[in-house]
N, C-alpha and C positions, 0 to 999 in steps of 0.2 A: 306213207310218210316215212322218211331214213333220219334215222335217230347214229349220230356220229360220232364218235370219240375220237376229239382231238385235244393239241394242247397248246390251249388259251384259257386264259385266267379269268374266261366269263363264261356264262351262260345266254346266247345270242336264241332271240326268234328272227327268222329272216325270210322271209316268204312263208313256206311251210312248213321251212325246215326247222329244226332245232337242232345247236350245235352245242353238246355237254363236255364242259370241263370237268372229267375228274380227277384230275390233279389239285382239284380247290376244297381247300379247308372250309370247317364251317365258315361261312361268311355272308353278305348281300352281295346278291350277283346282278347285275342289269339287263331286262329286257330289252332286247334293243331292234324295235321297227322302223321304217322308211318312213313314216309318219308318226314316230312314236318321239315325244322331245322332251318325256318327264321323268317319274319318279322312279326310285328304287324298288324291287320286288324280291320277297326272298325267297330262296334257294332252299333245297334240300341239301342236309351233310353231304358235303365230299366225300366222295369213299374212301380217296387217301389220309380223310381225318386223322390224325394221331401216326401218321406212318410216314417213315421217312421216305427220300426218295429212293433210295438204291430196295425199297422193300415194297415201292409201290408202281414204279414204271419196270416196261417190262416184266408185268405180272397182268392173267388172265383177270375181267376185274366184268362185273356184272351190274346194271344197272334198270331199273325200271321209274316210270315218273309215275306217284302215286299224287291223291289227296293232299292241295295246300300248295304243293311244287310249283304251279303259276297264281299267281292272285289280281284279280281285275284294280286298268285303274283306269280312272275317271279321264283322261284323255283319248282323243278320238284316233279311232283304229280303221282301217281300209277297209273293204267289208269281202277283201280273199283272206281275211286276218283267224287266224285261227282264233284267237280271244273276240271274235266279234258279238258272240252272245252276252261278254259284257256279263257275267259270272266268276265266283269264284270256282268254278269244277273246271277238273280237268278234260277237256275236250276232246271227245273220241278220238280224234285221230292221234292222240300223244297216249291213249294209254292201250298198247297192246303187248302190254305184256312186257317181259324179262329181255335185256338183250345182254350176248355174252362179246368181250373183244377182248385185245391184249394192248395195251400202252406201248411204245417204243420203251426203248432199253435209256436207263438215264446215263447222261454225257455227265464224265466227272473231269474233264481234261479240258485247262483253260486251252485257248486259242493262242497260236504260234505267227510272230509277224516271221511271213517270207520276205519283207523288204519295207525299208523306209526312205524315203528321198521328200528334200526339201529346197524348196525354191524362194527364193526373195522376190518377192513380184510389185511392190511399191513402197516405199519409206514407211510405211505405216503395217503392213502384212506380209507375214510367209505362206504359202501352200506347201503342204506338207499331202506326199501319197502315199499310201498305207495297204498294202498286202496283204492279207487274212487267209488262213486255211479253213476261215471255216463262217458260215454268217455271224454277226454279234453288230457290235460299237465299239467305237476308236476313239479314244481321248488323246488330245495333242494339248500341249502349252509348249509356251518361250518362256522360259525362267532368264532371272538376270537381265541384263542391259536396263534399269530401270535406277540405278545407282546414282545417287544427287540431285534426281527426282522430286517434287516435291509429293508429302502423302497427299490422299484425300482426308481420311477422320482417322483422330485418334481419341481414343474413349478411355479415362480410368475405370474404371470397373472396382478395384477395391484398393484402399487407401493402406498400406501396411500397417502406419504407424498412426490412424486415426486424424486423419485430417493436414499431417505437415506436406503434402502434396499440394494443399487445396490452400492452405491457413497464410495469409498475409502479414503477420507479423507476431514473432515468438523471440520474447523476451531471450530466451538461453541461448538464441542465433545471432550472431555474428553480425551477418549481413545478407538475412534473408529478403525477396522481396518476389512476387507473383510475374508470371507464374513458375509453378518448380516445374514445369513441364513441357514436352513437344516434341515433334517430330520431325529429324533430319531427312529421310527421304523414305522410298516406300518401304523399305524396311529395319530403318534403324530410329530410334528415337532416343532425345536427353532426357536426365535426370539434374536439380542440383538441389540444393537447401535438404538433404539428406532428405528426399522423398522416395521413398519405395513402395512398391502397390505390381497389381497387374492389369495390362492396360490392354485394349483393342487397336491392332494399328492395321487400317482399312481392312479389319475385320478380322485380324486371325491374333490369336491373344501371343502376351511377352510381357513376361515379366523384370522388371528394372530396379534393382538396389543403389540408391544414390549414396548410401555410407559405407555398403563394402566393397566399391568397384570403383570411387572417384580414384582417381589418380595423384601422384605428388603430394605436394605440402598436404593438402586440404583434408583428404580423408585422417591425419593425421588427430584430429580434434574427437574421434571415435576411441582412439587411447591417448586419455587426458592425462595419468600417469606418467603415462609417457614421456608426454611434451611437455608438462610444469608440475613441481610439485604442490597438487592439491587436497592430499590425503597424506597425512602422518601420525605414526604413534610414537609414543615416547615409553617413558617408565610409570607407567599406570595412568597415563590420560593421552588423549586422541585431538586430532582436532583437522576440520575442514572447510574449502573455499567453496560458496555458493554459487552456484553457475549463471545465474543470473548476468547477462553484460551488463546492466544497470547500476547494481549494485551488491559485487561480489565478495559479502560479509564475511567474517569469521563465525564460525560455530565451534567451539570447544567443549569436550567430557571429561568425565573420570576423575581422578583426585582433585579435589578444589586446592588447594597449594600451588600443585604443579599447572594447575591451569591457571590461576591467579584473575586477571582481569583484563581479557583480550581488547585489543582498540579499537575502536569505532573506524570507520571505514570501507574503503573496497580494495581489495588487496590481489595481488596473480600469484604470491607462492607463498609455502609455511612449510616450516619445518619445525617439530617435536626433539630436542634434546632429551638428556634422563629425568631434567625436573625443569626446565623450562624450554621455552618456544620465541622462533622470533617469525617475523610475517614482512612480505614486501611490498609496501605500501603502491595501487597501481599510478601509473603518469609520474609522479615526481619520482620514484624506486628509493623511495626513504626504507631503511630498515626499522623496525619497532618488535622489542621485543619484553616478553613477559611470562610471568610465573614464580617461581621459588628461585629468591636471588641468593647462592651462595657467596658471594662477595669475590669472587674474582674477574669483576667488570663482564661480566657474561651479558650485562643489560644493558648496557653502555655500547653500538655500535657507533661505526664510522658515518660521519654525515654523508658523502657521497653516493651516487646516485646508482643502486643494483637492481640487476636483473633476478635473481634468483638465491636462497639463501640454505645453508644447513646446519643443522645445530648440532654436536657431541656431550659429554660431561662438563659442563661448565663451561661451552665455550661456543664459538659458531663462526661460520665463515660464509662468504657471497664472492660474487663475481661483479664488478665493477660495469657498468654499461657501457664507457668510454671505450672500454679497450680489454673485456673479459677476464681481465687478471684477477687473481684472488686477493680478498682482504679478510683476516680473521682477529680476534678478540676475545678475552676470557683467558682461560688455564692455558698455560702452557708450560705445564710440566713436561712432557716430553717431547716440546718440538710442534706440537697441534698448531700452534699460532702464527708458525713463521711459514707460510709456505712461497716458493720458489720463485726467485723476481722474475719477472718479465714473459712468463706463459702467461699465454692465453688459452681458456678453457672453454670447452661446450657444457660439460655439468661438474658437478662438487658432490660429492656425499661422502659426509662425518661419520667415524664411529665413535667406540668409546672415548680414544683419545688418540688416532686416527684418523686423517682426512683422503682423500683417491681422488682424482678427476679425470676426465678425456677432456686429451689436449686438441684444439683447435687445429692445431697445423697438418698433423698426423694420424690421429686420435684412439695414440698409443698411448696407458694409463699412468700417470705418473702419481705417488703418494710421497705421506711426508707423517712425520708424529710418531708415534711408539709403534714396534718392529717388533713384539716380544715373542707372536707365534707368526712373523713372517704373513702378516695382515698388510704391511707396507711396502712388500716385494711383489711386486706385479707380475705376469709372464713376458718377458724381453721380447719386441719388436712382431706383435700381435697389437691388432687395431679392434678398439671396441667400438662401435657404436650401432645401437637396434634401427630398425624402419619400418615402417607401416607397409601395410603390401602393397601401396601406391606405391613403395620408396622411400617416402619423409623420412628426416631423420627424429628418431625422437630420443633427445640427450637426456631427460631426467631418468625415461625409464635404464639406461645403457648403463647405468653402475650403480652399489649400493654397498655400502661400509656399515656392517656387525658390529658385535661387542670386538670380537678378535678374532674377524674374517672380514674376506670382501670377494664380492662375485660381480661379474661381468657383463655384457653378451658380443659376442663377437660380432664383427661384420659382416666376416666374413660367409659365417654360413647362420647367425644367426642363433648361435647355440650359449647356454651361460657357462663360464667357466670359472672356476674361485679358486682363491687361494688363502692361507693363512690357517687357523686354528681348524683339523678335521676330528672334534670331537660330534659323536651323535650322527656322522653324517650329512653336516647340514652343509659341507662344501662339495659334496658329491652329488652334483646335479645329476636329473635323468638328461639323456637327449631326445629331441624331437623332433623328425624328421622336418617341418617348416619353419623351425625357429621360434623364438620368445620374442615377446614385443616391452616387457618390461619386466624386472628384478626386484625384491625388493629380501634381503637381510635382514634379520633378524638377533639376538643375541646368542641363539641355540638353535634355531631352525630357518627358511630361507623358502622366495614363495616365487612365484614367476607366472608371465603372463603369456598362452598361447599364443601364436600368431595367426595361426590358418583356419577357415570355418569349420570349427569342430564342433561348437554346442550347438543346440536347434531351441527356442519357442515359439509354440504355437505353429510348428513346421515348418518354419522361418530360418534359414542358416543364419548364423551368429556367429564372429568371433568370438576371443578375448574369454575360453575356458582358462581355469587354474590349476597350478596343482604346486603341492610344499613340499619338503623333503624336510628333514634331521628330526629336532627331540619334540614328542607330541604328547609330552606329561600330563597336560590339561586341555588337548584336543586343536591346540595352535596350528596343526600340521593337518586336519581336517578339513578342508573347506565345504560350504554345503553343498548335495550335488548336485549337480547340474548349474552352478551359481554358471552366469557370464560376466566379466566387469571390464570398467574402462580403469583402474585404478587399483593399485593395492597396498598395504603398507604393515610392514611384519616389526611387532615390540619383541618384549622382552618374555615374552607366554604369551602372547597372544596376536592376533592376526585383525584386519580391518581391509575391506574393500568397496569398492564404489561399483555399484550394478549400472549394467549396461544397458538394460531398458527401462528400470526406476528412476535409476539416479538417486538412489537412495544409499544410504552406507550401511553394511551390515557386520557388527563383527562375533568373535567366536576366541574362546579359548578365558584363559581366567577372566575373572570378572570381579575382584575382591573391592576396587573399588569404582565400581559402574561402567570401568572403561571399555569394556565390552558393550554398552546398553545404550543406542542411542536411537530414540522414537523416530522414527518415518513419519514428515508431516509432511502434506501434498506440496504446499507451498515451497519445502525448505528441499531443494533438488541441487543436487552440488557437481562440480567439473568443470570444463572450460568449455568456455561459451561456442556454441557447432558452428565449425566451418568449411565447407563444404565445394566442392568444385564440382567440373560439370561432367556427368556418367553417360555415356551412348551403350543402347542396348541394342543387339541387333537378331532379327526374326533366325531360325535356321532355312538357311534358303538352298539348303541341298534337298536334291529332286527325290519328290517321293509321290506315287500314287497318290494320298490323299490332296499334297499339293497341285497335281495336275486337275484333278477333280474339282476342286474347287474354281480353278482359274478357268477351265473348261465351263460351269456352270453360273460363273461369275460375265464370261464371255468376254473377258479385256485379256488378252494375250494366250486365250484357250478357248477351245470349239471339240463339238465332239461331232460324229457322221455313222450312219448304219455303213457298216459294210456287207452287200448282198456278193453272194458266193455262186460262182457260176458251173456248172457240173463241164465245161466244154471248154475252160480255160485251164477250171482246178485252182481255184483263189478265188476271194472275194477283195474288194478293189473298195478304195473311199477316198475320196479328195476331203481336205479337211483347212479350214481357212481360219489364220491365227491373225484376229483385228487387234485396233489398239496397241500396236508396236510406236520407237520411235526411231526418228529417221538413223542412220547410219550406225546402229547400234548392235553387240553380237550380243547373240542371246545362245540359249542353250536349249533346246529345240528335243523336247522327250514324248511317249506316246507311251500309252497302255491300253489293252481293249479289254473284252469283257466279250461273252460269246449268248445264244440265243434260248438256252438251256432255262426253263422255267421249274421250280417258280423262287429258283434264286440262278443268277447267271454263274457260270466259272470266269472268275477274274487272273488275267496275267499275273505272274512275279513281280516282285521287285526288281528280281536279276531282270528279266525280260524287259521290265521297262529302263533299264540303265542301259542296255544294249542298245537299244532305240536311240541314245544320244547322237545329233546331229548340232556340232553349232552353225548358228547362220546372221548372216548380217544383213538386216534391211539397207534396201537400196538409200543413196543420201546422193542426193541433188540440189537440196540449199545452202549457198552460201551461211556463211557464220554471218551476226551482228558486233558489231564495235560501238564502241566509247571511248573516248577518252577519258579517264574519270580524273586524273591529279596531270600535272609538271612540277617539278621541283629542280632545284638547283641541288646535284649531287657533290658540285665538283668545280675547279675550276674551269670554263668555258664546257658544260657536263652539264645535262640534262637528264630525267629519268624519269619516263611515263609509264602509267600503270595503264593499263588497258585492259576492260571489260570485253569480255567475248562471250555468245552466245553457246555455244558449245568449244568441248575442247579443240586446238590449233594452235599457228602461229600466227603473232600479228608481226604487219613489217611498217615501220614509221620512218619518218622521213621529215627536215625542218627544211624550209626555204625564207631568205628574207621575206619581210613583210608585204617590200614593194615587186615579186617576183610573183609569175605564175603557179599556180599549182604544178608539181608535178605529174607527168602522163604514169600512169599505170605500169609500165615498163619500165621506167625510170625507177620509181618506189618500190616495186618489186626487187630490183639487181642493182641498185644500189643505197637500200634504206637501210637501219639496224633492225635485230629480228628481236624477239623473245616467244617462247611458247610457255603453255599454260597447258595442263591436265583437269581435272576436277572443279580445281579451285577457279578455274576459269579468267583467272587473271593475270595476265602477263606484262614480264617488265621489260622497257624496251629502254636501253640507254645508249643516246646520244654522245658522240664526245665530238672536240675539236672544234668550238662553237666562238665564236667573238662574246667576247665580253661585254653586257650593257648594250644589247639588240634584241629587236624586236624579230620572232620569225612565227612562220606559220607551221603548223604540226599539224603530216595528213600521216593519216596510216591505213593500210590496207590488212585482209586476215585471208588463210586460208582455212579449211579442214583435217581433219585427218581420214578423208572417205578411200584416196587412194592407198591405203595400209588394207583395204578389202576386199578380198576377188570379190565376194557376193553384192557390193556397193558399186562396181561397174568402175574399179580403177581409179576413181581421176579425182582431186582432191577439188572441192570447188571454191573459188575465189571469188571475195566480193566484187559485186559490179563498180564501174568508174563512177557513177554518180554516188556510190555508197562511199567512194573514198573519198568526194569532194564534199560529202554534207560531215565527214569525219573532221574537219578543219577546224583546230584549236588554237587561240593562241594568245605564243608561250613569252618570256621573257629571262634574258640571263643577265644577270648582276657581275657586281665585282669579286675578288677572290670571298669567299665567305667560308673558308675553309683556319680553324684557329690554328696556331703552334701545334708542334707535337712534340714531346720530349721525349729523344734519342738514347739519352741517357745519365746518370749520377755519376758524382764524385764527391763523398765514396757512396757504396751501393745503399739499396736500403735495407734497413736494419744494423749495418753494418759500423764498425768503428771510426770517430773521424781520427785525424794525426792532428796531433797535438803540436803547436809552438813550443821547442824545450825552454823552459821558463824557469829553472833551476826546482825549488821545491814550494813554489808559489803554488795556491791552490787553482783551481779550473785551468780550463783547457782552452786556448787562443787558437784558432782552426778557420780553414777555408772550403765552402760548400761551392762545388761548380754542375751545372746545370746545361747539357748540349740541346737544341733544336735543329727541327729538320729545317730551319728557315730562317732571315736573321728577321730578330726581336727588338724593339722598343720600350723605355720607360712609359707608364701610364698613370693612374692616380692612384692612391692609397698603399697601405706597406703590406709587406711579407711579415708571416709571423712562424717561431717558433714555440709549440705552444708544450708544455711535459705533459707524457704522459707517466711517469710514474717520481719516486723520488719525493713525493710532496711535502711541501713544508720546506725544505731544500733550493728544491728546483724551483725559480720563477722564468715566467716564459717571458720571451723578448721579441719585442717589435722593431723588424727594419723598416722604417721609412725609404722609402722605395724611386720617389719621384725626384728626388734629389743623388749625388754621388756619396753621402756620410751619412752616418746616422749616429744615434749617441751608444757609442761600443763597438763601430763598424766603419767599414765603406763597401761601396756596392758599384761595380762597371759589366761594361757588354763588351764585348766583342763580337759583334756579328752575330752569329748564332749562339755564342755562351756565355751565360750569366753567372759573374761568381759575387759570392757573399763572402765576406771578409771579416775576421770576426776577432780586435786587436784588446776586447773586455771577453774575458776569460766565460767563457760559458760553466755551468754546474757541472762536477765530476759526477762520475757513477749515474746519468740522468738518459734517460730517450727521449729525443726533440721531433714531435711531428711538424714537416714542414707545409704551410699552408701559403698557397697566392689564390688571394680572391680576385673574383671578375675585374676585370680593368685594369690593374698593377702590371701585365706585361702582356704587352700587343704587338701583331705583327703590320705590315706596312699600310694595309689595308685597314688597321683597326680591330680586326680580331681576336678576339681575348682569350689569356692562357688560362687555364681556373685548374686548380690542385687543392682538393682538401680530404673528405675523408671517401674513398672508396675503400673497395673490396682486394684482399690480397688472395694469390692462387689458391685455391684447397677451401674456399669459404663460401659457403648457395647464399647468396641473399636473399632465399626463401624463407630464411633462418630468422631475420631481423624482428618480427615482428615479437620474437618470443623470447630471442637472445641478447638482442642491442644492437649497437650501430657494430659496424666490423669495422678492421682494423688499417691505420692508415696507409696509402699506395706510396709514401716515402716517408721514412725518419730515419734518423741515425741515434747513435748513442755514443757518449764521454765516456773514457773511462774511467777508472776510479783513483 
């Protein structure tokens, strides 16, 4: 009997032989006969126990089978079977004794591909041939082309924030609603309602932050600070908005005086004075304000309607919602009260007796009120305003007015820069390589809000770290460490902020009379209500061994193959077949092997497997699918269909009358209109030069784009004729349904009208002219001019429009232009927005002209929600 040392990872009976591994650690090793179909048997120690390989192969190594080394099992054995006595002893013929041999030398050098080529062999698979120096395994994948895809499963696995992934409705959201979650295609998936967690997308994990990664306006509600003010302190009392959308209370601290007795309600901003507060009441933008009244009308605001509010020494100012201009109230000893007609603002903030804003047009800072350390001198023809790393813009955080300083943030790069009083330090900001997201002043010290993920809980990246500069007599310039906040707001000694994962407020710095002290109740979470836009997260889908391995073992666009190695070629060779592709798609086609070396294999590089890169495009032989899915009327005699396609291409359409045949194939090819379509799969196809108020049929035909690919066989393929005639929609075009459009003013807007000289009569007797691209008609109801500022003054006047006079006027066409004739003296010093509602001026067809309030250049109407309506597309102004 021949007792043999080779290298396999078992222990084999096989006739009479027995074949010993001793390359095998302690372990159970398998008997393994031609009739033998059971159980496990154990093994004596490996002699390479405890020994690595470079200390065990290649080494003289000695073995004999003693006592135990086989042990009987109860399954039937053939009776040439060495175990047939059906005993545990070892059977004479296995024990004679010691035998001595030497193991091969251990192979430490992964396997080298001599060559990789790759074939497209049907819509669905590549073959891929593989070259080997040496035997082992060959792992292939096709990475890529799986883009727009839809996934299989996608799994949370853990919820970041405890539940707001999963949780259907939360009061402090906006406009939450299920689910916050899904998957774009195989490897990207959304986030919105500020869900974060880590997810499984068809099986390989990715993690998704929907608060630090939305984009635009939305992620902006992460720094509430920022966007409204709902955190402020004063001179020894605090006070804050509850984040609640329901019902977004006041909570006030610290000296009872100066807090006095806040108002019932739900309110979007508050601002802290030195002894009192005023608050903006939300939906109607009533101001209300309260605390210690020093009698200089400080409590007494304007009836009209604000978006946002700021309070100084005695006094306070807001922005108007009609049209962002400041209105202020209280002291003005030095000018505080009066600020500058006719800007419009993005935010306000007061200081002592001191007011700043960014202007809406520019949002370059203009101030107004006591100058005395150059607290009211801005830096000339520099633009402040902060943004969230979506972009948003967020105006409350972007400026902030001290006792006698005022600090900024640029736009530019994000940075805060101050001017005015440099006592203490507190105008010498640090800089930060990502910028600040909010500011907030102080009377001696000054605090700002990071922009870029700098703090971490719970391992979690976090914005919104702090940090203070100037006087820290009573620890006001301390913040606690590691705090993150959505909010901040720096007094007079001391400091207050709003945590970013609480939502609680914490503050620090004197404390004489509580305003430092305010209890964290679960209930009472404060900010602006989240809102949230939609986050795509996406897998990393650059190639790496463990990616091939997977999709190899997964078997949907990776396969793996022995490669046996031939002594008479000198390579080892393996066809290796990559299923589960899709049709006319380039993928990116990588390979890595692994060689035959036990009892762990040597594995390829990285480099090695990047070099293997081939891309390849599965063959693509079917036509695209169409739809029609809309017609609409763009234009006059102008149609314009959107058309579904199955994959990307062009589609080509084509109208014939109703009572006409279809078009042949040929025809709708070389003389239809085209549109193509990428990803989105949906292309516009517009018609022109169409009769008006006819009925026609809409065929459209689609190609591919298979011909853009040697490996796809060239030739782009076109739907079949019957696919074009079951494509038959139809359409309908109307009469012109295109309104006016207005060419141009006289005079411009914004701009001065000319006045009738009237010797030294008061107002101004003037004519407003109006051009169109088309001529125009009387219709029902009037033109109005309505003031925007001026009030009390200025009333607004109605032209009667459907008639040639009105009472102050006359009004005629000519053709395309409408002038307004104005022979009652309009208001000096006043700005007239001009409005024509629906119906007042039509064209031939009936078409109505409409002009009221839009949006002027330099103005997102991402903004409205937080700032007001924006300002109107034409007025003019009297002069004085």
């Amino acid at each position: 009997v021949a007792i043999m040392a080779q290298d396999y990872p078992h222990v084999y009976a096989i006739g009479k032989t027995f074949i010993v591994d001793l390359a095998c650690n302690t372990r159970t090793c398998i008997l393994i006969r031609e009739s033998y179909y059971g159980n496990a048997s154990d093994s004596t120690s490996g002699l390479c126990q405890d020994r690595s390989v470079q200390d065990c192969k290649g080494k003289v190594h000695r073995i004999s089978l003693g006592a135990g080394a086989v042990r009987f099992s109860n399954q039937t054995w053939l009776d040439d079977s060495l175990l047939v006595n059906r005993t545990d002893e070892l059977p004479l013929q296995l024990s004679g004794g010691a035998y001595s041999f030497t193991l091969a030398a251990a192979d430490l050098t992964p396997p080298l591909f001599m060559q990789v080529s790759t074939t497209a062999t049907s819509e669905n698979s590549i073959n891929v041939r593989v070259w080997l120096n040496e035997n082992g395994v060959a792992y292939c994948a096709a990475l890529g082309g799986r883009a727009g895809d839809n996934c299989t499963t996608l799994v949370l696995v853990n919820d970041t924030f405890n539940g707001w992934c999963t949780q259907l409705v939360r009061d402090e959201c906006a406009s939450c609603s299920s689910p916050s979650f899904g998957c774009v295609d195989h490897s990207t998936i959304w986030v919105d309602d500020g869900c974060a967690g880590l997810f499984l997308l068809d099986g390989q994990p990715l993690e998704c932050d929907g608060r630090m990664d939305a984009p635009g306006f939305y992620d902006a509600t992460i720094y509430a600070g920022g966007l409204a003010s709902i955190l402020t302190v004063g001179w020894r009392h605090s006070c804050a908005i509850l984040k609640s959308k329901s019902a977004r209370k006041l909570k006030c601290w610290g000296k009872s005086d100066n807090v006095g007795a806040p108002p019932a309600g739900s309110f979007v901003a508050v601002d802290a004075g030195d002894y009192h507060s005023c608050a903006v009441e939300e939906g109607a933008g009533r101001v209300h304000c309260f605390g210690h009244d020093l009698g200089y009308g400080e409590m007494s605001p304007p009836s009209a309607a604000f978006s946002t509010v700021t309070s100084g020494y005695a006094f306070s100012c807001a922005l108007r919602v009609d049209n962002r201009q400041a209105e202020c109230w209280g002291l003005n000893d030095k000018g505080q009260r009066t600020p500058p007609a006719g800007v419009a603002f993005l935010a306000l903030s007061a200081g002592n007796r001191h007011v700043c804003g960014v202007r809406a047009t520019d949002h370059y800072v203009q101030c107004w009120g006591e100058n005395s350390q150059g607290q009211s001198t801005p830096p000339s023809n520099v633009a402040f305003l902060a943004r969230s790393l979506g972009g948003a813009p967020l105006p409350e955080g972007s400026i902030s007015a001290g006792w006698y300083h005022t600090c900024a943030i640029r736009e530019e790069d994000g940075q805060v820069q101050c001017w005015g009083d440099t006592a203490n330090g507190k105008a010498t900001p640090p800089s930060y390589i990502y910028g600040f997201v909010e500011v907030a002043a102080g009377s001696d010290h000054t605090c700002a809000v990071h922009k870029h993920n700098k703090g971490y809980i719970d391992d979690i990246k976090l914005a919104n770290t702090m940090e203070c500069w100037g006087l820290n007599t009573n620890g006001q310039s301390d913040p606690p460490a590691g705090i993150t906040v959505r909010a901040i707001a720096a007094g007079s000694d001391y400091t207050c902020a709003l945590g970013y994962v609480t939502g609680f407020v914490k503050c620090w710095g004197l404390n004489d009379y509580g305003q430092s002290t305010v209890a964290a109740v679960a209930s009472e979470v404060f900010g602006v209500p989240d809102m949230y836009g939609t986050t795509t997260c996406a897998l990393d889908t650059s190639p790496s061994i463990q990616r091939i391995r997977a999709a190899a073992l997964a078997g949907t666009g990776g396969a793996s193959s022995k490669v046996h190695y031939s002594l008479e070629l000198g390579y080892g060779e393996a066809f290796v077949t990559l299923p589960g592709l899709l049709a006319g798609r380039e993928y990116d086609v990588y390979c890595f092997a692994e060689d035959a070396e036990l009892p762990e294999p040597n594995v390829a590089t990285e480099l090695q497997m990047q070099a293997t890169h081939r891309p390849t495009t599965t063959r693509d032989t079917t036509p695209p699918t169409l739809t029609i899915i809309e017609a609409r009327q763009s234009g006059q005699g102008q149609l314009t269909l959107s058309v579904q396609l199955s994959e990307p291409g062009t589609a080509v359409c084509a109208v014939v009358n109703s009572r006409q045949h279809a078009p042949t194939a040929v025809q709708l090819a070389t003389r239809g209109a085209s549109g193509a379509t990428d990803v989105a799969l949906v292309a516009t196809v517009v018609l022109k030069g169409l009769s008006d108020d006819t009925e026609f049929d809409a065929y459209c035909t689609a190609h591919d784009r298979a011909g853009r690919h040697p490996d796809a066989l060239l030739v782009d393929n076109w739907m079949t004729y019957q696919a074009v005639l079951d494509s038959k929609l139809d359409v309908h075009t109307s009469f012109d349904s295109t309104p006016p459009v207005l060419l141009s003013t006289e005079p411009s807007h914004l701009a001065w009208v000319q006045c009738v000289p009237d010797g030294f009569d008061a107002g101004c007797k003037t004519t407003l002219r109006f051009t169109f691209d088309e001529d125009v008609f009387r219709g029902t109801g009037n033109v109005s001019l309505v003031c925007l500022d001026n009030y009390g003054a200025c009333t607004d006047v109605i032209v009667a429009f459907e008639g040639h006079t009105f009472y102050g006027g006359t009004t005629y066409i000519q053709n395309r232009d409408v002038f307004l004739v104005f022979s009652t003296s309009l208001e000096d010093a006043s700005t007239f927005k001009v409005v024509f509602p629906a119906g007042v001026l039509l064209d031939s067809k009936g078409n109505t002209f409409e002009m009221d309030v839009q949006c002027v250049d330099g103005f997102d109407p991402s903004w409205e929600p937080h700032l007001g309506a924006c300002p109107p597309v034409y007025a003019v102004q009297t002069p004085s």
